[in-house]
C-alpha positions in Angstrom: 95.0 107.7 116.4 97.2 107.9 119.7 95.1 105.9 122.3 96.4 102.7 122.1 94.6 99.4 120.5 93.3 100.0 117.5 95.8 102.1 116.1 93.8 103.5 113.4 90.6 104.2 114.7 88.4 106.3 111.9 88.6 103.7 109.1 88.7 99.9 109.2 92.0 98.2 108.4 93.5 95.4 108.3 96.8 92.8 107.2 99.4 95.2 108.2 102.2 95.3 106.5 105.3 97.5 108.2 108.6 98.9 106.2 111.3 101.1 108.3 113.0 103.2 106.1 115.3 106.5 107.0 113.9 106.3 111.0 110.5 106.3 110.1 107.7 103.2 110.2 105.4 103.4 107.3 102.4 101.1 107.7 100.3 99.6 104.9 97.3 98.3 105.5 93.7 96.7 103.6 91.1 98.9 103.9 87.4 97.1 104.8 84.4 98.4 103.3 81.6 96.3 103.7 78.2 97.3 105.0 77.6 96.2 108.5 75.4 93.6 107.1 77.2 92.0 104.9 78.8 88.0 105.3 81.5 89.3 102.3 84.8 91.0 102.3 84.6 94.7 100.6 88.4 95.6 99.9 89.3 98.3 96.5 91.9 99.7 97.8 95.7 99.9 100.5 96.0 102.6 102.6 99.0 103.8 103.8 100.4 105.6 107.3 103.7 106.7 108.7 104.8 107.8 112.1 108.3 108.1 113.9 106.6 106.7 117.4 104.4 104.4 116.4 102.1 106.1 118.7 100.8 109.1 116.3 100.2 108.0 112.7 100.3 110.5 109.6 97.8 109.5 107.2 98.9 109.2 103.3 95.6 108.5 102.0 94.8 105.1 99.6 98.4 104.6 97.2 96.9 101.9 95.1 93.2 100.6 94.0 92.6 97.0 92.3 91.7 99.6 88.9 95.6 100.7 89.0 96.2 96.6 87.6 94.8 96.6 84.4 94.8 92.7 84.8 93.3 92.3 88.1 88.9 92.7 88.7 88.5 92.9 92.7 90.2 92.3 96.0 92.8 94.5 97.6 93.8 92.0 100.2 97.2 91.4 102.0 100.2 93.1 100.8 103.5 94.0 102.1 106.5 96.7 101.3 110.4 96.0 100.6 113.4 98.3 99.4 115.8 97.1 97.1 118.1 98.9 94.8 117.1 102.3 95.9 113.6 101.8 95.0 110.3 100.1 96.8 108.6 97.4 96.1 104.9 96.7 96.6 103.4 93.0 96.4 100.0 92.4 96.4 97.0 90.2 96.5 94.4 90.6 93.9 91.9 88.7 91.8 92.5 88.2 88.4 90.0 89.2 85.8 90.4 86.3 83.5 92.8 83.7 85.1 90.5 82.0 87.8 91.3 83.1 91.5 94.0 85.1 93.6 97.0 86.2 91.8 100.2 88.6 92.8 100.8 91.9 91.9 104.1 94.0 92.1 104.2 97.6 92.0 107.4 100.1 92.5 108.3 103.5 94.0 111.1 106.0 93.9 109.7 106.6 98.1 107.6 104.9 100.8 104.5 106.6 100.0 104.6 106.5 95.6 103.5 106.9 93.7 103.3 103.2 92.9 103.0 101.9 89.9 102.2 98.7 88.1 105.8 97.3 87.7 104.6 94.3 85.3 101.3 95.0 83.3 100.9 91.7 84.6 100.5 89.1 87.6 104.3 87.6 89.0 102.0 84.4 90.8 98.7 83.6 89.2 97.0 80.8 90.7 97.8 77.9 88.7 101.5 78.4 90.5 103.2 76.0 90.9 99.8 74.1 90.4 95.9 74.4 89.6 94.6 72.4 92.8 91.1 73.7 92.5 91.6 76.0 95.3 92.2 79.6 95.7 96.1 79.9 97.3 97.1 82.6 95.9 96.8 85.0 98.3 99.2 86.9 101.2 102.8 87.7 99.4 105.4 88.4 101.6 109.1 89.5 100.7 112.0 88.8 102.8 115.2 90.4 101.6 118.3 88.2 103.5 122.0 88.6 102.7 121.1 90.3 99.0 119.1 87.6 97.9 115.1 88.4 98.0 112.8 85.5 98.7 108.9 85.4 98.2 106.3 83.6 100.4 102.6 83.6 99.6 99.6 80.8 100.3 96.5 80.0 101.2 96.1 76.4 103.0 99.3 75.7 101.3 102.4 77.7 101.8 104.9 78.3 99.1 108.2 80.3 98.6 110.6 80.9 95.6 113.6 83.4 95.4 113.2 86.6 93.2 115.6 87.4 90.7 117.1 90.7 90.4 114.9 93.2 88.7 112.5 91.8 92.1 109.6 90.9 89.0 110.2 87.6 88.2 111.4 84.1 90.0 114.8 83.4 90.2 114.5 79.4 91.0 111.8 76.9 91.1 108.4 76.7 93.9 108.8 74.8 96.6 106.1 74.6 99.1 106.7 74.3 103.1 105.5 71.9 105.2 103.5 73.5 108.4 100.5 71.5 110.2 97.1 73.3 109.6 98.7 76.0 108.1 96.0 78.7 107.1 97.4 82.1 105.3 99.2 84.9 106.0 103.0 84.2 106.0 105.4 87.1 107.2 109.4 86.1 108.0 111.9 88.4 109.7 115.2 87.1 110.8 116.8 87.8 114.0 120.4 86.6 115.4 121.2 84.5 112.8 117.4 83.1 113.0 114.3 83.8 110.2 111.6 83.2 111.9 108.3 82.4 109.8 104.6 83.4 111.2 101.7 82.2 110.1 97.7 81.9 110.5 96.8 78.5 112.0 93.3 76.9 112.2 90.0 78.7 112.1 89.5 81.3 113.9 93.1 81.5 113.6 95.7 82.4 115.9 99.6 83.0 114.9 101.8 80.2 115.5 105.7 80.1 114.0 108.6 78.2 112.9 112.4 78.9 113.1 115.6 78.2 110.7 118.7 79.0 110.3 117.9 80.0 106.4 115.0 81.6 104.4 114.3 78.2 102.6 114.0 76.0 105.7 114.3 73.5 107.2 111.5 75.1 109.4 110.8 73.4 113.1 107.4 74.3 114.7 108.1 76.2 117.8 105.1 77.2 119.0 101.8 80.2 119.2 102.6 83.7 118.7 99.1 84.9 120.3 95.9 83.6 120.3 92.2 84.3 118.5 92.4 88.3 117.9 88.7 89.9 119.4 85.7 89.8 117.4 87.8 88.2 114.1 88.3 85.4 112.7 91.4 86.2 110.9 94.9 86.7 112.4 97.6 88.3 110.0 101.1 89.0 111.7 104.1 91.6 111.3 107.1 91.8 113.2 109.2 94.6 112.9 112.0 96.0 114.9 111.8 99.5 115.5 114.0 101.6 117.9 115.0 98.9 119.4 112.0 97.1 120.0 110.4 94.5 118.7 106.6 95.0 117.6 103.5 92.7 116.7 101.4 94.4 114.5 98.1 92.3 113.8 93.8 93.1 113.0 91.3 92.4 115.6 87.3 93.5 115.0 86.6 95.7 118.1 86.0 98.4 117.2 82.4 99.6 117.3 80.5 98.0 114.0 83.8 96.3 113.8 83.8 92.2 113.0 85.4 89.7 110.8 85.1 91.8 107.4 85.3 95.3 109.3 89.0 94.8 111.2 91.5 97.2 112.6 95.1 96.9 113.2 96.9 96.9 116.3 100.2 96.5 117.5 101.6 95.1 121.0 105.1 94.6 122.0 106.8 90.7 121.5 109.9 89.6 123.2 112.3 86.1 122.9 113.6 84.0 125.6 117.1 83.6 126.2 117.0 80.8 123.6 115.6 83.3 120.7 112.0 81.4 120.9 109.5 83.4 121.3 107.4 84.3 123.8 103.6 84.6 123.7 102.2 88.2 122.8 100.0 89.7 125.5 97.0 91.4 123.3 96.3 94.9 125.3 93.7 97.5 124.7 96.5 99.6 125.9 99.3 99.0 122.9 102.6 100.7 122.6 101.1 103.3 125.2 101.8 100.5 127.9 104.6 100.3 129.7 106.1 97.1 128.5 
């Protein structure tokens, strides 16, 4: 797990998720399982790595299964990872077993790697939130946490957002939803230099595009692609992280061998801004963080 692109190269993985705590990355990933046969996604269960390089990765072995939420039947899908208050905060993508389609778990921890626990006995988002549009959107949380107020994306097709009050289990204010052309899943925001900065999946295959505000609920202006259609995958779920000082573009591609659009793997290239905080297009390498930048 130190050659470069894939980064984890003994199990599939995919819609990274990265949290920084105390020096140390800690990456969070789905975890494909399905037969090399199979047109379906297999997904029980989130794995879990950390590393102080990003170059060699300590495994922490699955922290949560679908069968840890009482509520939920199937699908371990995107997730992602946020302190607050001392504690860590896990949201997650499920099906629910009797509400029909996605819904959102949370789950909490006293330290990056759990144990995690079901913080609700319940979904925060089922799919009927903010409305039953006979689609499946509930899918892909992500949690930005900007000047002490937290904020939750999620969406499928449709992208919503809502701030979360202060026990980080409930909404704080109503759903709006966001406005992005041909907008597809997979919502991440980071903020940089007074910027926050929201990726997202675009068009099928997908590749990343992004918008820019000066706040966490918008206005949002398009700016432009990210990186193009990952190898061998339809899907294209970012992360940006900054880690010792550098930025990093953690997405899933399907090359590795047996590897395709339900049997993905994470990787992670550098990304950079113009002098105008835009940025720039991501350079997908078989090389990685091992480059030389």
């Amino acid at each position: 797990m130190t050659d470069g692109n894939p980064i984890i190269t003994d199990v599939y993985t995919s819609d990274p998720a990265l949290l920084v705590h105390d020096g140390t990355a800690y990456l969070y990933t789905g975890h494909d399982e399905a037969p090399p046969d199979a047109d379906r996604f297999v997904m029980r269960d989130w794995l879990c790595w950390s590393s102080s390089d990003l170059r060699s990765w300590t495994p922490h072995g699955p922290l949560l299964r679908v069968d840890d939420f009482a509520w939920a039947r199937d699908g371990a899908k995107a997730s992602c990872v946020v302190e607050r208050h001392g504690r860590f905060w896990w949201y997650l993508a499920v099906n629910h077993a009797t509400v029909p389609g996605g819904a959102i778990a949370v789950a909490v921890a006293d330290h990056p790697t759990g144990p995690f626990r079901d913080a609700l006995g319940r979904a925060l988002i089922t799919n009927d939130v903010p409305d039953d549009d006979g689609r499946d959107h509930t899918i892909d949380p992500w949690v930005l946490v900007h000047e002490g107020q937290a904020y939750l994306y999620w969406g499928k097709h449709r992208c919503f957002t809502a701030r979360l009050d202060d026990t980080m289990t409930a909404l704080a204010g109503p759903v709006t939803e966001i406005e992005l052309p041909g907008f597809a899943e997979g919502a991440h925001v980071h903020a940089r230099d007074g910027w926050c900065y929201l990726s997202y999946g675009v068009g099928h295959p997908q590749r990343v595009a992004y918008a820019r505000s000066r706040g966490p609920e918008g206005p949002w202006t398009v700016e432009g692609i990210v990186n193009e259609v990952p190898g061998n995958c339809a899907t294209n779920r970012p992360c940006i992280v900054a880690f010792h000082g550098e930025w990093i573009f953690f997405y899933h591609n399907g090359v590795l061998p047996g590897g395709g659009n339900h049997r993905r793997s994470v990787c992670a290239d550098r990304l950079s801004y113009d002098a105008d905080g835009r940025i720039e297009r991501v350079r997908m390498t078989g090389e990685g963080l091992l480059g030389s930048g």
